[in-house]
KOLTOR-567793 format. One record per residue (C-alpha): residue number from 0; residue in three letters; y, z, x. Coordinates in nm, 2 decimals, m for minus. Each point is the difference from the previous one (the first is absolute). Layout:
<recs>
<rec n="NUM" res="ALA" Y="Y" Z="Z" X="X"/>
...
</recs>
This chain:
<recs>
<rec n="0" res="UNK" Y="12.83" Z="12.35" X="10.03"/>
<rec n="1" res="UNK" Y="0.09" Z="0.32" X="0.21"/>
<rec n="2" res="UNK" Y="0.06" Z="0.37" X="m0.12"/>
<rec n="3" res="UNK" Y="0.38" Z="m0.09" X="m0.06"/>
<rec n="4" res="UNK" Y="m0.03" Z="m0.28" X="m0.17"/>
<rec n="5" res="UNK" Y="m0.25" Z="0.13" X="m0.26"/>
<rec n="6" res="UNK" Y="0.20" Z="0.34" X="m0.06"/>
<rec n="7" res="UNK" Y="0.32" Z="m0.20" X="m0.06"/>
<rec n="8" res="UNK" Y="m0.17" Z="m0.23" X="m0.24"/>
<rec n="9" res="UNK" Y="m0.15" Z="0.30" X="m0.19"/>
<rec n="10" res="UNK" Y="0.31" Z="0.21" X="m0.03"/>
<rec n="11" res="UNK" Y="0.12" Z="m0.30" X="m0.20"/>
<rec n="12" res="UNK" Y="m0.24" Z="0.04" X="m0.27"/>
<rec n="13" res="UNK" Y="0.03" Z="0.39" X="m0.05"/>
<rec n="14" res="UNK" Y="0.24" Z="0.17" X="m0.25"/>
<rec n="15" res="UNK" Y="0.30" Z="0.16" X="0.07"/>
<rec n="16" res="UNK" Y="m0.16" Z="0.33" X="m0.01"/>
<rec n="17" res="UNK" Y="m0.29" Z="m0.06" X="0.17"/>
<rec n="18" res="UNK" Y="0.26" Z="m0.14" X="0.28"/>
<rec n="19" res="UNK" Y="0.20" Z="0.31" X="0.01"/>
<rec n="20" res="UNK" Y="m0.36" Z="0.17" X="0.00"/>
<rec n="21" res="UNK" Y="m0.09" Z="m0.15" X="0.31"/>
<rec n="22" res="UNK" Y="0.31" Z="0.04" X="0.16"/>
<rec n="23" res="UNK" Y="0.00" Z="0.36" X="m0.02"/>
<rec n="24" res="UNK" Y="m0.42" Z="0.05" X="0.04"/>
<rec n="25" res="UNK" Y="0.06" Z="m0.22" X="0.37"/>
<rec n="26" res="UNK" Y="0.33" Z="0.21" X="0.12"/>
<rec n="27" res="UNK" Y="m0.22" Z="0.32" X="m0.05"/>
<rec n="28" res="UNK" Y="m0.27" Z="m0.14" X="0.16"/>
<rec n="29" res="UNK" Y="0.20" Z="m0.17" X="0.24"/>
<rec n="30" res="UNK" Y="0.20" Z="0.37" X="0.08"/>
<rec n="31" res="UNK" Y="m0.33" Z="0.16" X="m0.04"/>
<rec n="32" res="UNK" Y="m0.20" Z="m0.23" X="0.24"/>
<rec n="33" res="UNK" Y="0.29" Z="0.03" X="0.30"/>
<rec n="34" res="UNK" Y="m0.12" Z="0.36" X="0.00"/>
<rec n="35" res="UNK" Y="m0.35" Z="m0.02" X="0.11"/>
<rec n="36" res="UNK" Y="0.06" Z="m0.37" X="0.15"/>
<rec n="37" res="UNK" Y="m0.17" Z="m0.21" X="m0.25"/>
<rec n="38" res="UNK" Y="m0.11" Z="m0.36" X="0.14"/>
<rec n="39" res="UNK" Y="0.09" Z="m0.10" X="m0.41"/>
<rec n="40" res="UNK" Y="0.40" Z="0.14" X="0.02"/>
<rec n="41" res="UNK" Y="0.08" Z="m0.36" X="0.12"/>
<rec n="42" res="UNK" Y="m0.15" Z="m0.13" X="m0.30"/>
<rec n="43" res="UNK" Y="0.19" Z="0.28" X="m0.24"/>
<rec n="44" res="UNK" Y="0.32" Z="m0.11" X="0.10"/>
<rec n="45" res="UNK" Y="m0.03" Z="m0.33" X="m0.04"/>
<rec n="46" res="UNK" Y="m0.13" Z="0.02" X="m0.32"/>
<rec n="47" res="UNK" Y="0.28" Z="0.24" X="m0.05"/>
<rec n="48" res="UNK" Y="0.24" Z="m0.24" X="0.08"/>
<rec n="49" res="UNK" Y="m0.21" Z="m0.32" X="m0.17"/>
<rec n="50" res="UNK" Y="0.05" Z="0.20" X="m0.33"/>
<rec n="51" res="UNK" Y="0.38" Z="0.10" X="0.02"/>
<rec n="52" res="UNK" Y="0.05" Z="m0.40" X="0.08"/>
<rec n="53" res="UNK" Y="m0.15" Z="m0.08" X="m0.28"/>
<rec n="54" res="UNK" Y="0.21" Z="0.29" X="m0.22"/>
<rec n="55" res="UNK" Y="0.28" Z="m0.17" X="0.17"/>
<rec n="56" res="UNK" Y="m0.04" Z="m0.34" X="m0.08"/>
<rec n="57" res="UNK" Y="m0.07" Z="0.08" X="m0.35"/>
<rec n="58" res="UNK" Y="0.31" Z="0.19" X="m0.05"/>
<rec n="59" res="UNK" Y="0.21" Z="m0.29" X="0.18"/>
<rec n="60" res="UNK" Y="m0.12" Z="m0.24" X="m0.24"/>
<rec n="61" res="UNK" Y="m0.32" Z="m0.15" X="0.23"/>
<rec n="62" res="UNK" Y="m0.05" Z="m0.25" X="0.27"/>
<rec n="63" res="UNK" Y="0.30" Z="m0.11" X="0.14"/>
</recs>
């Protein structure tokens, strides 16, 4: 399995908090990284993004 695929599977098995933990650690990273052009700020954002999907699907009610 690739980077994606591994990330997305492990954001399912982390808590609510520990996704809204994530979320927030990778956006400052993320923000922080585009400053001093970080090879990683790819990877921030789309863990960034993995982790509010995941938020989101919980809140709709899951997989659809």
């Amino acid at each position: 399995m690739n980077w994606h695929t591994n990330i997305m599977i492990d954001m399912e098995s982390k808590s609510m908090d520990e996704l809204r933990y994530i979320k927030q650690d990778c956006l400052e990273a993320a923000r922080a990284g585009e400053t001093i052009s970080n090879p990683k700020v790819g990877q921030y954002w789309d863990a960034f993004h993995y982790a509010a999907g995941e938020i989101k699907r919980r809140k709709d009610g899951g997989r659809k």
